[in-house]
N, C-alpha and C positions, 0 to 999 in steps of 0.2 A: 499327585497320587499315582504312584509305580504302577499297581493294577488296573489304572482306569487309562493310562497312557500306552498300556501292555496293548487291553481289550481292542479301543479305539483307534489304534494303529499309526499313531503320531509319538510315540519315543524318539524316534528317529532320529524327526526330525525338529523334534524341542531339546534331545540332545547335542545335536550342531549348529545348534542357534546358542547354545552354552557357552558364556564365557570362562576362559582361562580360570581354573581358581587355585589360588596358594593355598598349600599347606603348610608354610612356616608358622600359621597362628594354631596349629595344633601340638599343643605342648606337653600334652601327658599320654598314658597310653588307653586310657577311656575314649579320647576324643580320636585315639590311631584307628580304634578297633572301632568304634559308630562309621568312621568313613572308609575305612578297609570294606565294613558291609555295606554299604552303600553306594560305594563306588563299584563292586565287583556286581551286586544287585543289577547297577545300569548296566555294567560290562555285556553281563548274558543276555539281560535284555534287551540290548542292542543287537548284538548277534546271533539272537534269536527268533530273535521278531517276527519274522513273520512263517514261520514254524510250529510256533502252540498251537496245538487244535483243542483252540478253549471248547468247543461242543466238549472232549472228553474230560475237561475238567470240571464238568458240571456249571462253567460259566459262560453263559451265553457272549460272544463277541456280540461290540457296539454296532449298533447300524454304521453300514459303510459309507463315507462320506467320498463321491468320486471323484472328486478332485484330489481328495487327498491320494487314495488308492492310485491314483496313476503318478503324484510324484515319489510314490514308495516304490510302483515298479523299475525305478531306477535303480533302487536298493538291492534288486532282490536278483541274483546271477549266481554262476557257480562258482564265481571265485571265493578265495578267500575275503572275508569283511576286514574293510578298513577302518580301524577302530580311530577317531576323529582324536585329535594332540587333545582337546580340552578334555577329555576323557580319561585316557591312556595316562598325561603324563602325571596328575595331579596319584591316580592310581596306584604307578610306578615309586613315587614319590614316599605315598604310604607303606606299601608292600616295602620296598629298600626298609624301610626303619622298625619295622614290624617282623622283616625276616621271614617274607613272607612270599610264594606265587603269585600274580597276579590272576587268579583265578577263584574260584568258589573253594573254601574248605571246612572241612572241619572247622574249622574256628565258628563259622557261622552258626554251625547248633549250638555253642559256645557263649555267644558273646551276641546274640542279638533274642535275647529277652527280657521277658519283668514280671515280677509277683505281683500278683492280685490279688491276691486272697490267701492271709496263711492257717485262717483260721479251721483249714481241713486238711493242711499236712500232718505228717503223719512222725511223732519226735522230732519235731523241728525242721522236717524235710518237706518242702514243695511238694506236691504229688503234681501230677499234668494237669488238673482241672486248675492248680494255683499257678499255672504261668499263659504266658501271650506271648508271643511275637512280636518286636518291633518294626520289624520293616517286612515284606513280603512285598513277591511279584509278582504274586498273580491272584493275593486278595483270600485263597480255598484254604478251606479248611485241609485239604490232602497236603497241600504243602506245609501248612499249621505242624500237624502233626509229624509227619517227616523231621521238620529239625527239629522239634520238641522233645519229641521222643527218647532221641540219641543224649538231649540235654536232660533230658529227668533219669535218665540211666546212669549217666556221670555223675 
């Protein structure tokens, strides 16, 4: 769960305990785009980490665990972040064949929802109340709405 690994401040470090993954078994472009968002999802969230000030997101962070807290302060400098090979390359891999940044884009308001209910659109059109999100990082409804939005506009 992206959002509770966000809150609880072990992303990190469950992302570099990640093994190596191929993406030669993804063979059409449904399963480019679930891991395009997915893998860019972790991206920020990695590089992010420990920067959200969930109090402003209306989500409280997990109690701090301190042990953990003091192996994250290794994490945390002014350099640039080093984004770990099991990450980056499988990432890269997608992006190449996607034709794509390896960053957040547009595509994501795009290509990471689902109908729930069409029974209140409106001429066959979704309205916002008939979609969801599939993946999110931080769980809020603020982010909810952000790509939704852009998505029920398109």
């Amino acid at each position: 769960n992206l959002p509770t690994l966000n809150r609880n401040g072990t992303l990190v470090l469950e992302i570099e305990r990640m093994p190596m993954c191929s993406t030669a078994g993804l063979t059409n472009s449904l399963q480019l785009r679930r891991a395009y968002i997915i893998l860019c999802h972790l991206l920020h969230s990695y590089v992010h980490q420990n920067k959200v000030p969930w109090e402003k997101l209306g989500t409280p962070p997990l109690p701090k665990d301190t042990k953990k807290e003091a192996r994250l302060e290794t994490h945390i400098d002014s350099s640039p972040p080093r984004v770990p090979a099991q990450l980056a390359v499988p990432l890269l891999m997608v992006c190449s064949r996607l034709g794509l940044p390896p960053v957040l884009t547009a595509a994501v308001d795009l290509w990471n929802w689902r109908t729930l209910d069409t029974s209140t659109s409106i001429d066959g059109i979704p309205t916002l109340d008939d979609l969801e999100t599939l993946s999110s990082m931080t769980g809020t409804d603020t982010e909810k709405y952000f790509h939704l939005i852009p998505c029920t506009i398109q």
